[in-house]
Every structure is written in C-alpha cells, then in structure tokens.
N, C-alpha and C positions, 0 to 999 in steps of 0.2 A: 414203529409204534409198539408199546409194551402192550401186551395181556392183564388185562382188569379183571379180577373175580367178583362177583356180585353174588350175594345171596337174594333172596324171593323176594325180599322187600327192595335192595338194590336195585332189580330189573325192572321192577315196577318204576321207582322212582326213574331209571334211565330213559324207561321209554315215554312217561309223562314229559321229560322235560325233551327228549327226543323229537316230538309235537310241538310243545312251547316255542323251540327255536327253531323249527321251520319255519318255510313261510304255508305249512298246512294249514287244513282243519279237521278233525277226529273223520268228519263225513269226507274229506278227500283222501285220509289214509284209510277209509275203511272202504272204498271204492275202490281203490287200487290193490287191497288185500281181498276185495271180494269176502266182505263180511260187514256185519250191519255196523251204524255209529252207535249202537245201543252194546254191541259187544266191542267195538274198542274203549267206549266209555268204562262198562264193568273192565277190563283189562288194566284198565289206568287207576283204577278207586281201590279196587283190593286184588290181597293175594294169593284167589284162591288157585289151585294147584292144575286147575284144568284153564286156565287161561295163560298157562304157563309161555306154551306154543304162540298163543296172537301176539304175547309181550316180544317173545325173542324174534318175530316176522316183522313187527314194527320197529324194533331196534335196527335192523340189517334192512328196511326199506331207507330209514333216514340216515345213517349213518355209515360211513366208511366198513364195516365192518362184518365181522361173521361169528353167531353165537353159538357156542357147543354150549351144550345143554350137560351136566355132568349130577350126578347123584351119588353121594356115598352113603353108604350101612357099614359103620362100630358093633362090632360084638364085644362086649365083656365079657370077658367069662367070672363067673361066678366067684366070690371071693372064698367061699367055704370049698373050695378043692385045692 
C-alpha cells in the first residue's frame, strides 16, 4: 500500500468518511477511543489544530493504517540581503 499525504482538511475529510463506511456510529467510536461523541463530532466538522490527535486516533481505529503526524516551518529569508 502506498503513503497518502493529507493536509488538516484532508484528515478531517478521511476520518469523517472513516465513520461513514463503517458499520459504526460516532458514540461507538467515541467509546472505544474513550472520548465523548460530542468531541468526535467537533473532530469531524472542523479543523481546528487541537483536534488534530482525536482525527489521526479515528483514522488508525478504522482503517488499516498508521498516521505520522508531520509539521513543516519555511523560512524565507528576506529578499533585501
């Protein structure tokens, strides 16, 4: 199996549909991660940066798979030097 890069909105969309095509429901994945169905809900609607971690736990409960989590910072440097 090849390596998929997902950006923040990617991961969201993965682990929404992650759910879809279970035979889950947000409350049986949110029992089995030990976290409420009100935060895998937020997890699945938006993308904020601290729900990052519940997305890539739901990813790797349903699916085959293991998510590295990766972050890059660009510096520019400045064009007047």
């Amino acid at each position: 199996m090849q390596e998929t890069r997902l950006d923040v909105e990617g991961l969201r969309q993965r682990a929404e549909q992650a759910i879809e095509e279970s035979p889950y429901t947000q409350a049986d994945v949110a029992r089995e991660l030990e976290v409420s169905r009100a935060s895998v809900n937020r997890a699945l609607k938006d993308t904020s940066p601290k729900l990052e971690k519940l997305r890539c736990r739901i990813v790797e409960l349903l699916e085959p798979c293991r998510v590295e989590r990766k972050r890059i910072f660009l510096l520019h440097p400045d064009s007047d030097e």
